[in-house]
Each structure stands twice: as structure tokens, then as C-alpha cells.
Backbone as CSV, one residue per row, in Angstrom:
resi,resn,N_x,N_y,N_z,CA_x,CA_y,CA_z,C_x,C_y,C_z
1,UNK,0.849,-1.191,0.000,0.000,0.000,0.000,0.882,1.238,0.000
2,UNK,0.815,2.394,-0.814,1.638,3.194,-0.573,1.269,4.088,-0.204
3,UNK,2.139,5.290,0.737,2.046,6.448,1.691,0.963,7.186,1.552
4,UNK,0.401,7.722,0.411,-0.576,8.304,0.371,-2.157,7.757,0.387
5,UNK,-2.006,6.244,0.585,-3.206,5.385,0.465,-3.640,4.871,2.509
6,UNK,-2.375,4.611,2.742,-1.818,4.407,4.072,-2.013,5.552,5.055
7,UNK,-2.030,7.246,4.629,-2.461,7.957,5.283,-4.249,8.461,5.402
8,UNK,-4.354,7.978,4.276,-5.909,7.876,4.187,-6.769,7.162,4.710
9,UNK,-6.242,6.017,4.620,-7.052,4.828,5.534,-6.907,5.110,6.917
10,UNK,-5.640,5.805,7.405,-5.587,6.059,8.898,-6.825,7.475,9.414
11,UNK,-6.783,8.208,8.237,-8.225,9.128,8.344,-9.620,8.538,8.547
12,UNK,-9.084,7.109,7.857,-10.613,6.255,7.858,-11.111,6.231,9.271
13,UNK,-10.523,5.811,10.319,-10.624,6.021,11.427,-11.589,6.612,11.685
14,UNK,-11.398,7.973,11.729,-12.382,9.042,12.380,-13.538,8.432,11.386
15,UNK,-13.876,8.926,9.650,-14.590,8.899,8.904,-15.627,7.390,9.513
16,UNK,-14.911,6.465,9.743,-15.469,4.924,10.000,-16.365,5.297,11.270
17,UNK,-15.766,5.849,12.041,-16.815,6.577,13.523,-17.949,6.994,13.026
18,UNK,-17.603,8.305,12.344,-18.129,9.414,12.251,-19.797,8.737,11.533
19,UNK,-19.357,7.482,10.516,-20.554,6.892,9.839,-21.614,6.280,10.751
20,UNK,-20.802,5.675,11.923,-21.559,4.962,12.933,-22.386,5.656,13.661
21,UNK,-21.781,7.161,14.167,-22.583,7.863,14.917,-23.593,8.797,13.767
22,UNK,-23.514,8.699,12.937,-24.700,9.179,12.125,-25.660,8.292,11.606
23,UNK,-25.669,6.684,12.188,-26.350,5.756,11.998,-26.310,5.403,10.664
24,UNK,-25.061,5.277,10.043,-25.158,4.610,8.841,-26.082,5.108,7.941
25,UNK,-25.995,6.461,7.948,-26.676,7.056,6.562,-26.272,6.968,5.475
26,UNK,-27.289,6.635,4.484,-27.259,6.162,2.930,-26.126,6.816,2.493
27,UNK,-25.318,6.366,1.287,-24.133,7.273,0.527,-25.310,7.765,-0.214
28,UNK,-24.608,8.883,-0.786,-25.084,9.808,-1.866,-25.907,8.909,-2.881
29,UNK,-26.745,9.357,-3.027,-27.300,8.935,-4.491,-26.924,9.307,-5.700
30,UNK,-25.951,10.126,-6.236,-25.463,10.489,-7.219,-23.843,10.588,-6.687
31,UNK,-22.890,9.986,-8.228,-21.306,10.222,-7.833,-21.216,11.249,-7.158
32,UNK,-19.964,11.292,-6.686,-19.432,12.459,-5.808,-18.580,13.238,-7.022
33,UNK,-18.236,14.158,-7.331,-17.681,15.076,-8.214,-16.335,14.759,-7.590
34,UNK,-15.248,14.676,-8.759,-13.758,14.457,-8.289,-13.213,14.723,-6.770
35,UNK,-13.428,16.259,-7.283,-13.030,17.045,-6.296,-12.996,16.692,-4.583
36,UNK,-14.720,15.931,-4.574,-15.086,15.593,-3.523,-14.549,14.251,-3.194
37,UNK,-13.821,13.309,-4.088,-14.159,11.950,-4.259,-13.110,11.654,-3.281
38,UNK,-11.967,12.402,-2.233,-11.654,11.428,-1.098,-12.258,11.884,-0.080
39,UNK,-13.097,12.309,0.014,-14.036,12.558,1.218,-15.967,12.182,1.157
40,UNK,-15.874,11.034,0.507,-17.453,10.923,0.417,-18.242,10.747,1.229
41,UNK,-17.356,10.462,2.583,-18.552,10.660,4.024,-18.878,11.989,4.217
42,UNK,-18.656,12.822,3.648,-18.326,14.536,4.174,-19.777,14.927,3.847
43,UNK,-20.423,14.512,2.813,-21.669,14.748,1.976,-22.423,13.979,2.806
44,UNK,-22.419,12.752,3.584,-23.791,12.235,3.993,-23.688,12.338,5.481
45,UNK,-22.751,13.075,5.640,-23.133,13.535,7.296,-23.149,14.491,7.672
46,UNK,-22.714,15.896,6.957,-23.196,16.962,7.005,-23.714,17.819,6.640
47,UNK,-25.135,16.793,5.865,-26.192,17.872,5.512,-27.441,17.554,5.654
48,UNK,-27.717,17.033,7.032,-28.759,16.510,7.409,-29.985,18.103,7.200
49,UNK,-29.677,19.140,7.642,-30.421,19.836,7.534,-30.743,20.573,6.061
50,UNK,-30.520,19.797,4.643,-30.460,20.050,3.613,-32.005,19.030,2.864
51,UNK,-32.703,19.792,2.422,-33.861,18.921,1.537,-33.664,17.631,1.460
52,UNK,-34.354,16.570,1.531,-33.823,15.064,1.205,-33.767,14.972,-0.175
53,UNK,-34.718,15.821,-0.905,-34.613,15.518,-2.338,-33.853,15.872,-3.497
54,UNK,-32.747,16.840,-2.444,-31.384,17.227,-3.243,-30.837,16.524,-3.135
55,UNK,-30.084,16.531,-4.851,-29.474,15.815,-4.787,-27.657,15.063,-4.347
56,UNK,-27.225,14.058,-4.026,-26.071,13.736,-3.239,-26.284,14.001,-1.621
57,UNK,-27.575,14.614,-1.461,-27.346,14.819,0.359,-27.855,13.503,0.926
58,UNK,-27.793,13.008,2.193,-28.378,11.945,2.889,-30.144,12.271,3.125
59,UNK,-30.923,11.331,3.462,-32.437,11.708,4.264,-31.681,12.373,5.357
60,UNK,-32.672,13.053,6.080,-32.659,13.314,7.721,-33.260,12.085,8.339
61,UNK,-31.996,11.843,9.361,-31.728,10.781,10.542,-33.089,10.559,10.927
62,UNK,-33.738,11.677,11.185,-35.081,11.423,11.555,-35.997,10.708,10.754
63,UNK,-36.058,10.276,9.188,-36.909,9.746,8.492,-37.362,8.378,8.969
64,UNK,-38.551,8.071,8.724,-38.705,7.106,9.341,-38.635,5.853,8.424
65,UNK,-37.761,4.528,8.536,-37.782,3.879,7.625,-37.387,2.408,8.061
66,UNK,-38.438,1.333,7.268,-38.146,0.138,8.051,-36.849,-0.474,8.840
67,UNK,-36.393,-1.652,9.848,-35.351,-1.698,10.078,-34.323,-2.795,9.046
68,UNK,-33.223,-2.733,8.595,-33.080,-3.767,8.401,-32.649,-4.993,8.761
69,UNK,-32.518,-5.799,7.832,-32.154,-7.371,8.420,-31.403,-8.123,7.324
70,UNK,-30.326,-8.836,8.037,-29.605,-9.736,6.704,-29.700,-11.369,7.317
71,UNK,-29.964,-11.789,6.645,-30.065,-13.702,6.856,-31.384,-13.732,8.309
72,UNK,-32.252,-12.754,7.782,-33.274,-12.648,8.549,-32.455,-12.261,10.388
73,UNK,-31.523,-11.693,10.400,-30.894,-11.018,11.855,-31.491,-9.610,11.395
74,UNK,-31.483,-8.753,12.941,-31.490,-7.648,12.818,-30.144,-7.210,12.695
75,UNK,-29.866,-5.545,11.953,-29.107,-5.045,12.042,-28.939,-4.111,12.924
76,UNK,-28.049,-4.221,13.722,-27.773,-2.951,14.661,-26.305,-1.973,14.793
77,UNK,-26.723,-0.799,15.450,-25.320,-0.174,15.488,-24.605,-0.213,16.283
78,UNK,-23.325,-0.068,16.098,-22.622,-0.471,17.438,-22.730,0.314,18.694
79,UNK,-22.847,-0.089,19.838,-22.957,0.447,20.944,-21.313,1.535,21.167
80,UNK,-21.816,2.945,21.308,-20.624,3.724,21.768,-19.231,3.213,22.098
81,UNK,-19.308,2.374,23.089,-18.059,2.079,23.869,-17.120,1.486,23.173
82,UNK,-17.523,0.742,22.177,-17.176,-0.175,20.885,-16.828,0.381,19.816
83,UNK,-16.762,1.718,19.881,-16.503,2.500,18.217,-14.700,2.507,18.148
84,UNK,-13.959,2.665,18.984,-12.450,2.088,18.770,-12.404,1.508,18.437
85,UNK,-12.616,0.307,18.966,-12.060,-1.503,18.507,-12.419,-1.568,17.245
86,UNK,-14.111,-1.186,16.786,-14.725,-0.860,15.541,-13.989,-0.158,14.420
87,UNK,-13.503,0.521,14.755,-12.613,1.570,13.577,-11.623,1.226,12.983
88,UNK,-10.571,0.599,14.280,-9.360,0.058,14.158,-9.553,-1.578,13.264
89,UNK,-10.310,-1.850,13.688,-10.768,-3.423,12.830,-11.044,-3.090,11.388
90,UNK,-11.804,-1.788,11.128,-12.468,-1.579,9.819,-10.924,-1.146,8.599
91,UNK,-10.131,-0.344,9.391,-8.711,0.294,8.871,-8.036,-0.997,8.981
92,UNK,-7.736,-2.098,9.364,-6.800,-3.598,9.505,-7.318,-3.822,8.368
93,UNK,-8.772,-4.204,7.952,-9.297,-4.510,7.121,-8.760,-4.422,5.520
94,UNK,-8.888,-3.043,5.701,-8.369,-2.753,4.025,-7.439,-2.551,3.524
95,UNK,-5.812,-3.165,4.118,-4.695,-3.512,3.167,-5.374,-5.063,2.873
96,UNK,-6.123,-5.682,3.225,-6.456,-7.301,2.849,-6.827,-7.295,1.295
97,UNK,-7.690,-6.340,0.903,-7.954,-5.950,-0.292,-7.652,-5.079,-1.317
98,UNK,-6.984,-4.370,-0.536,-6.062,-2.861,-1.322,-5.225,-3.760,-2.750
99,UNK,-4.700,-4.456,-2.719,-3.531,-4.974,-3.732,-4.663,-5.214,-4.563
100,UNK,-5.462,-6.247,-4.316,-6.261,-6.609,-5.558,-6.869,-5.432,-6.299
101,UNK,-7.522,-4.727,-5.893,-8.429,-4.102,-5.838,-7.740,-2.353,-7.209
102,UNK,-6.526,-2.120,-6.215,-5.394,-1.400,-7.619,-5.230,-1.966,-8.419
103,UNK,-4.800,-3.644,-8.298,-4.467,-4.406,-9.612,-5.746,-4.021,-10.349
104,UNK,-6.830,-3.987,-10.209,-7.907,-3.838,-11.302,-8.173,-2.073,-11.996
105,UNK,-7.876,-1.352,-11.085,-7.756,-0.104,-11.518,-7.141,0.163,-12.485
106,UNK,-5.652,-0.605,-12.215,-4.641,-0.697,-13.372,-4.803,-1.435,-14.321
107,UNK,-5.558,-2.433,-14.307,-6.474,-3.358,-15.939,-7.359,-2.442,-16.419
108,UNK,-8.098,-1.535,-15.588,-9.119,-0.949,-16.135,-8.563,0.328,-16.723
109,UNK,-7.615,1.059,-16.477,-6.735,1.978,-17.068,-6.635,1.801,-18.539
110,UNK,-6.076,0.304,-18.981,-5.750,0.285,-20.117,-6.812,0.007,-21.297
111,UNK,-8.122,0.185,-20.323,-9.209,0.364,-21.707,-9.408,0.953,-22.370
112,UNK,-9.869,0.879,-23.711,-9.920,2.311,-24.462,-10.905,2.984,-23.841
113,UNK,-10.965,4.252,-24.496,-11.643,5.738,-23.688,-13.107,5.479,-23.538
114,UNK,-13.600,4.847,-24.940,-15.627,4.316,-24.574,-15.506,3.455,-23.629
115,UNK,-14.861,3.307,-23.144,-15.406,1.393,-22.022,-16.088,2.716,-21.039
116,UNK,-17.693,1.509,-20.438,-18.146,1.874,-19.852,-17.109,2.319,-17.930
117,UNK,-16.038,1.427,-18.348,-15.274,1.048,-16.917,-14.232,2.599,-17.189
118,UNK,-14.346,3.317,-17.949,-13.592,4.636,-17.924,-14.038,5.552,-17.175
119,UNK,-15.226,5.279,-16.515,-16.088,6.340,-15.990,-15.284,6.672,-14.443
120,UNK,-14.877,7.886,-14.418,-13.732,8.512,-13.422,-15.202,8.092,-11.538
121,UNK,-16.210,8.089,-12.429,-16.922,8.813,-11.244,-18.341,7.246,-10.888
122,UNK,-17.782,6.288,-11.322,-18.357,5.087,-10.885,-17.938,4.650,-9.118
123,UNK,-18.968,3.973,-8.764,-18.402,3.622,-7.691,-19.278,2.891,-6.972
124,UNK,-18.920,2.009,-5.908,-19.867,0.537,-5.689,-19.772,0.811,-4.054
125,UNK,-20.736,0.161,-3.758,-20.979,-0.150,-2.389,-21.157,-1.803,-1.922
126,UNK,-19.872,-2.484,-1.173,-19.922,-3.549,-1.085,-20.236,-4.408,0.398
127,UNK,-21.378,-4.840,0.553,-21.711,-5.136,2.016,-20.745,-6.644,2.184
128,UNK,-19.564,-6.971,3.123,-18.932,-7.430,3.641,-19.524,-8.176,5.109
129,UNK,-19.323,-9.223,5.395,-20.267,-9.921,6.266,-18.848,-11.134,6.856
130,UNK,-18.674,-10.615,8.385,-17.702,-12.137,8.681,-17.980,-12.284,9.281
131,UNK,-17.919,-13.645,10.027,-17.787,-14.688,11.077,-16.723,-14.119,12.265
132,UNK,-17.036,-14.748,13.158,-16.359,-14.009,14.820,-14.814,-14.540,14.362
133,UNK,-14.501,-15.474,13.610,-13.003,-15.685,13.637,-12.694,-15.349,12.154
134,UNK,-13.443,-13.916,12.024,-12.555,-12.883,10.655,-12.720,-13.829,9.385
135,UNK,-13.452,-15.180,8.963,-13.558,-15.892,7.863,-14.979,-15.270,7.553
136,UNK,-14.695,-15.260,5.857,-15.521,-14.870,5.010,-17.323,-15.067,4.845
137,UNK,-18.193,-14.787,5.773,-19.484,-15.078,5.475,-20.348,-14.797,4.209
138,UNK,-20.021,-14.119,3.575,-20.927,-13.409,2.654,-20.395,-12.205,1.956
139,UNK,-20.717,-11.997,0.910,-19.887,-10.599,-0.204,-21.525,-10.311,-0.834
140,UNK,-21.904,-9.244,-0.862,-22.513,-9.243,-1.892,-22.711,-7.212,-2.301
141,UNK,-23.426,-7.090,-3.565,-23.198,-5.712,-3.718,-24.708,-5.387,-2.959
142,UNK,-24.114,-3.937,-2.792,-25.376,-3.264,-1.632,-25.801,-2.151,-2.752
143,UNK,-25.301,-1.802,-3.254,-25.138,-0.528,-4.104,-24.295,-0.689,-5.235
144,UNK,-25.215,-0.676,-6.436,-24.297,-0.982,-7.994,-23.882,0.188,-8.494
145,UNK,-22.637,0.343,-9.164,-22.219,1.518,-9.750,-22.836,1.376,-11.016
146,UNK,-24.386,-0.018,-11.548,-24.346,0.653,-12.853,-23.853,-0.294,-13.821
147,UNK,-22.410,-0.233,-13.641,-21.708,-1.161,-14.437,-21.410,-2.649,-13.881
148,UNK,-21.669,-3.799,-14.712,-22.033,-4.848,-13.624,-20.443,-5.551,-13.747
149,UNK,-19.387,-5.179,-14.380,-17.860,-5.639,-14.345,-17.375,-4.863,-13.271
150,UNK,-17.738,-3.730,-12.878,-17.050,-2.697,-12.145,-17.452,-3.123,-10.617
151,UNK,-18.967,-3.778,-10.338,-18.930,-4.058,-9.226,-17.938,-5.445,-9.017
152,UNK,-18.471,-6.303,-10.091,-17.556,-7.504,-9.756,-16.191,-7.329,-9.413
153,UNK,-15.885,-6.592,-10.033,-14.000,-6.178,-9.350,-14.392,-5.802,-7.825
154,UNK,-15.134,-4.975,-7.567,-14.935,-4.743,-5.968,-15.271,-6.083,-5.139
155,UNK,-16.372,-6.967,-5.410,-16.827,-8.130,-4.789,-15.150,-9.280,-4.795
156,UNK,-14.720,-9.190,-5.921,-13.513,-10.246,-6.502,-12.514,-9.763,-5.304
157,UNK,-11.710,-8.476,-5.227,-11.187,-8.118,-4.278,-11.317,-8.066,-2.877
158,UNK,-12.704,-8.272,-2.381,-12.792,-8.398,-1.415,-12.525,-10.530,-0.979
159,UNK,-13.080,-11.035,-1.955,-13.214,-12.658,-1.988,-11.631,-13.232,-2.208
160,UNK,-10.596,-12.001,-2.768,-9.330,-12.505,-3.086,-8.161,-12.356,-1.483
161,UNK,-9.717,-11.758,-0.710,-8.775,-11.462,0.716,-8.735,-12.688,1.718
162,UNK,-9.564,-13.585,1.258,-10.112,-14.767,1.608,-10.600,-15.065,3.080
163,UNK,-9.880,-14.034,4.233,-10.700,-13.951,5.737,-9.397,-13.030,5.975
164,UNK,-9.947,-12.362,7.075,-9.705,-10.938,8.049,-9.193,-11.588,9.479
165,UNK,-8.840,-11.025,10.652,-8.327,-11.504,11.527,-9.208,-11.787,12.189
166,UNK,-9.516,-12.714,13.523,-10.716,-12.622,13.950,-11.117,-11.278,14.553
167,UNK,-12.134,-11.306,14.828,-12.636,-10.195,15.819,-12.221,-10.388,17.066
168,UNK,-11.997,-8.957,17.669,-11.289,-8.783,18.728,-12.663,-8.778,20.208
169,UNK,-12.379,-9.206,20.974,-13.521,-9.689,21.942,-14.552,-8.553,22.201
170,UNK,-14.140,-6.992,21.843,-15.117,-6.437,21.879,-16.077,-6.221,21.002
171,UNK,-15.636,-6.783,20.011,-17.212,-6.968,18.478,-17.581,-8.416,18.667
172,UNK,-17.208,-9.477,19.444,-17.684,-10.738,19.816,-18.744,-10.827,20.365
173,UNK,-20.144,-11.662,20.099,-20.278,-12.277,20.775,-21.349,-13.132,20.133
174,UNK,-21.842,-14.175,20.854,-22.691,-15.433,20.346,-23.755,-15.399,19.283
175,UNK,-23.715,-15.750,18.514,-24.930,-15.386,17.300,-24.667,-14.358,16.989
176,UNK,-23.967,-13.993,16.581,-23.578,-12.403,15.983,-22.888,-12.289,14.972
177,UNK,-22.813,-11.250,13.801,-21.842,-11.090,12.552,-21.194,-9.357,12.694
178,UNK,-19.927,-9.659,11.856,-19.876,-8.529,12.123,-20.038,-7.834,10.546
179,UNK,-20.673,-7.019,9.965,-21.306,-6.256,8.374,-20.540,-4.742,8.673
180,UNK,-20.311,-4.432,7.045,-19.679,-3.294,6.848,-19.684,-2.821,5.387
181,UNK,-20.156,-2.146,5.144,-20.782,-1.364,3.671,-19.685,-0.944,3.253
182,UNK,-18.493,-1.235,2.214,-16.939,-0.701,2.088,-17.564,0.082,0.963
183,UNK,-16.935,1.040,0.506,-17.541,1.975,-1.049,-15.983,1.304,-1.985
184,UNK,-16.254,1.089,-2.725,-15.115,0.975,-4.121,-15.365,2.157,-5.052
185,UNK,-14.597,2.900,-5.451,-14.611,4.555,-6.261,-13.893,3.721,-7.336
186,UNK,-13.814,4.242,-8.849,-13.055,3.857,-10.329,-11.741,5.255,-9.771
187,UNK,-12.304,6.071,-9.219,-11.211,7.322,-9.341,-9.961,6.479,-8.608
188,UNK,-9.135,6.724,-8.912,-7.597,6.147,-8.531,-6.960,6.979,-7.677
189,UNK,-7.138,8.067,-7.135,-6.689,8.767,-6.159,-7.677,8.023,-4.719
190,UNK,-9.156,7.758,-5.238,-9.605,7.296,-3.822,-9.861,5.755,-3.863
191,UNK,-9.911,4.934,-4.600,-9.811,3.426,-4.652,-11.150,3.199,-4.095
192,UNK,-10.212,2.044,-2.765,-11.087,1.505,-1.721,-10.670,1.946,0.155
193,UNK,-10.117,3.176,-0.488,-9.465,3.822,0.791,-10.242,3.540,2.326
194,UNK,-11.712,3.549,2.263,-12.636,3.347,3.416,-13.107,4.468,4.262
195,UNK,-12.614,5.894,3.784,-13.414,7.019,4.195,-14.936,7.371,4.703
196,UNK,-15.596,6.552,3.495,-16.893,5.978,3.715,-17.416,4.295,3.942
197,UNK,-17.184,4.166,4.418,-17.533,2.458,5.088,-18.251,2.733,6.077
198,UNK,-19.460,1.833,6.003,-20.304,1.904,6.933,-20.238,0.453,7.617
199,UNK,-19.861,0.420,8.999,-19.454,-0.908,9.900,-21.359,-0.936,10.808
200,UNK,-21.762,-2.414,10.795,-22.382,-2.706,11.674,-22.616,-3.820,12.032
201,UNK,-23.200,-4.319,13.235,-23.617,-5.339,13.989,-24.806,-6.100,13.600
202,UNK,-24.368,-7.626,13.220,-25.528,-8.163,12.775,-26.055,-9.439,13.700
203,UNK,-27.297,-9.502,14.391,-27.901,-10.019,15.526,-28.363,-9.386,16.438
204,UNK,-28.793,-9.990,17.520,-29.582,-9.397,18.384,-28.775,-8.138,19.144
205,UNK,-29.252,-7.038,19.439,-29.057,-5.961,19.861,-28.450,-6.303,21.428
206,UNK,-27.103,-5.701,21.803,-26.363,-6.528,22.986,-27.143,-5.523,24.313
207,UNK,-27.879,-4.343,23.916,-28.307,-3.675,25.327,-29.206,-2.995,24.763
208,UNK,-29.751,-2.297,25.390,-30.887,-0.983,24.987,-30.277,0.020,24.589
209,UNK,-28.597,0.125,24.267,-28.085,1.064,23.824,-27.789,0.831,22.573
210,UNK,-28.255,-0.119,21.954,-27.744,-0.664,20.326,-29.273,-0.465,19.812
211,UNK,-29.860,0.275,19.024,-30.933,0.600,17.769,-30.429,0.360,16.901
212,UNK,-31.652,-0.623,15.766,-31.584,-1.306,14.923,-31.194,0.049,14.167
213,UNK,-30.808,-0.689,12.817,-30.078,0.486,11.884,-31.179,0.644,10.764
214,UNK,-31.757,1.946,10.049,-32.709,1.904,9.340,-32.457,1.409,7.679
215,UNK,-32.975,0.669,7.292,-32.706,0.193,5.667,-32.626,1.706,4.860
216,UNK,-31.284,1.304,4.150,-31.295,2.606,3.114,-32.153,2.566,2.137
């Protein structure tokens, strides 16, 4: 991974929080404009007080909207105390996939200029799902960029990581998964950096301080 990819992901940090305590609000509905494209959490968490029906902003937190559920579990957010261990797990995470994931940037580089995969401003949302000892439960896309080669590269890269470390005893525990919404960008300055990754808890809610997370 090199220096400038490596300092980004360590930004992920905060950004990886920052998603949790805004309850995992939807990414943008429309690309992010270059400019914006290493900061795409920046747009869905600070403009809650902006129309929902503009466009690239998040709903307001307040909307009311079913909860969701994966393999029929609820989804929940992580309880406060847990957003370290949470962050730091989510940033371990993505040198596992970083190599693959450039290798395809750099295949996709050498297409000619019509390929649909030229598009600077594509970008995928990949829900990630593991088991308490960091092995692979589930890949699937949450959010299509559209182009159905462009997601497969993000799904492939994540499946070429083949399992993560386990979880560390504070995202543990019995019947539980741990889910995380990674974004894949075509722009090559932001990859799969993890600025915007949305991390959550899948199973039963561990206290009255964990609310289910609302379906985007």
C-alpha cells in the first residue's frame, strides 16, 4: 500500500466513527464530483439539515424507515463504547484488499476511452459480512455503480482477501456477525481507501443502547 493510500485509511478512522454515529446514513445517491471523491462521508453527514430531495445529500436521521435485516438477523449499530475496537478493525481490514483491488484499476486503465469502466466517477458499495473468527461469510453488492464488471471487481477483491483476523472480543459475541458497507470509487486517487464504510452489527441488539439500523 503506498504512503498516500496508508495515510488515508488512517483518516478512515475518524470517517469509519463518524458513519456509525450518524447511523449509517445512505451514501449519496449520485457520484461524488472528483473534487469531492476522497471525502465521500463529508456529503452524507453533514447535511442533514439540507432537503432530502437534493441531490447527493443523505435523508434526515429522523426519516422514518423500516429496520433492516440480513439472513433474517437484525441489524444494529454499534454500541458507543465499541466505536475504537470498531474503527481500528475496519482500517486492519483494508490492506487485505487494497492490492487486488489497484491491480484492477490498473487493468481498467488500459481500456480504451468508450469502455463503460472509464467512468472517473463510478463507484460501488460492497456489504462485507464475517464470522467471529474474521472468515468470510458473505460478499454481496449493496449498491451498484451501474456497471455490472465494475462491481464484480470490488466483490472479486474483497473474496481474493479470503478472511480478516478474527474479531477482537469487543465486536464478539454469540450469534452475531460482524457487516460493513466498504464503497469501491473507479477514481484512482480514492480506490477503496474506506473514508466511507459503513461498519455494523448483525444479531440481536447486545443492550438498549444498540438501535436497529434503518434500511437505506
Amino acid at each position: 500500500m503506498n504512503r498516500t493510500c496508508l495515510q488515508v485509511a488512517k483518516l478512515g478512522l475518524v470517517a469509519v466513527t463518524v458513519r456509525a454515529l450518524a447511523g449509517c446514513a445512505p451514501a449519496p445517491t449520485t457520484p461524488p464530483r472528483a473534487a469531492q471523491a476522497a471525502n465521500p462521508v463529508q456529503s452524507a453527514t453533514s447535511t442533514s439539515s439540507a432537503s432530502p430531495t437534493e441531490p447527493g445529500t443523505a435523508a434526515p436521521l429522523t426519516s422514518p424507515r423500516p429496520a433492516r435485516t440480513i439472513d433474517g438477523l437484525p441489524v444494529t449499530r454499534w454500541p458507543k463504547d465499541v466505536w475504537p475496537a470498531m474503527a481500528r478493525y475496519c482500517v486492519a481490514m483494508h490492506p487485505r484488499f487494497h492490492a487486488a483491488f489497484s491491480a484492477s484499476l490498473h487493468k481498467m486503465a488500459t481500456l480504451p476511452a468508450d469502455s463503460p469502466l472509464q467512468n472517473p466517477y463510478l463507484f460501488a458499495g460492497v456489504t462485507i459480512v464475517l464470522e467471529q473468527d474474521g472468515s468470510l461469510r458473505n460478499v454481496t453488492v449493496e449498491k451498484s455503480s451501474g456497471v455490472d464488471e465494475f462491481d464484480q471487481y470490488a466483490v472479486e477483491a474483497v473474496r481474493a482477501a479470503g478472511s480478516f483476523a478474527p474479531l477482537p472480543p469487543e465486536l464478539s459475541s454469540p450469534g452475531t456477525y460482524f457487516g460493513v458497507t466498504w464503497f469501491f470509487y473507479r477514481d484512482e486517487r480514492t480506490g477503496c481507501n474506506g473514508n466511507a464504510a459503513e461498519p455494523f452489527r448483525i444479531g440481536p441488539a447486545p443492550d438498549a443502547g444498540a438501535s436497529p439500523t434503518p434500511s437505506s
